[in-house]
C-alpha positions, 0 to 999 in steps of 0.5 A, spaced: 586 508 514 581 510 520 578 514 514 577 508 510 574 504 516 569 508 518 567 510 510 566 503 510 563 502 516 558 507 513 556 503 506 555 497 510 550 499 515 546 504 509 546 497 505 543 494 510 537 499 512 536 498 504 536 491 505 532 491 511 526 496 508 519 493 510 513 494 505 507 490 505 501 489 501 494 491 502 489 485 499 481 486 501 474 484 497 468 490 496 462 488 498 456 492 498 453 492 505 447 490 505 446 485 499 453 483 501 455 481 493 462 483 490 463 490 487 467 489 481 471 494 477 471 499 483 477 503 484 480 503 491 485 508 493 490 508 499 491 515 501 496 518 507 497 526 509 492 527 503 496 524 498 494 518 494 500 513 495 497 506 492 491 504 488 487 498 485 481 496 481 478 490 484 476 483 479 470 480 478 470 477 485 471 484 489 478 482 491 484 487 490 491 487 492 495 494 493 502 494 494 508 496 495 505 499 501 511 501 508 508 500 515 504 506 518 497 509 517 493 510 511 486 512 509 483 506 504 477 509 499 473 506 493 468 508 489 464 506 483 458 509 480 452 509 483 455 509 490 456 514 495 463 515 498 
């Protein structure tokens, strides 16, 4: 019976870390520096440890949305052809 209960107790508080896992969502615009205009269809790439985890192209107004992305630390690159990294 004690054996039951605590595997119970066990799935519960497992589904509740799966039920209560945070993702968030990376939105920005890319603009170039010194003509301040929108950079469309550039490449955005989130990395962390060295590992691209998440990417997007932006729209014809710069703008780009990245997700699903869990809290921490991350590196944020774009590229486009005639730009330097």
């Amino acid at each position: 019976m004690l054996r039951k209960l605590l595997l119970v107790s066990c799935i519960i508080l497992a589904s509740n870390v799966l039920v209560f896992a945070q993702s968030g969502t990376l939105k920005g615009r890319l603009t170039d520096k010194d003509k301040k205009e929108p950079i469309p269809f550039a490449t955005v790439v989130v990395e962390t440890g060295g590992k691209q985890v998440g990417g997007a192209n932006t729209d014809i107004d710069g703008n780009y949305t990245i997700k699903p992305l869990t809290p921490g630390k991350y590196n944020v690159k774009a590229s486009f052809v005639g730009y330097k990294q």
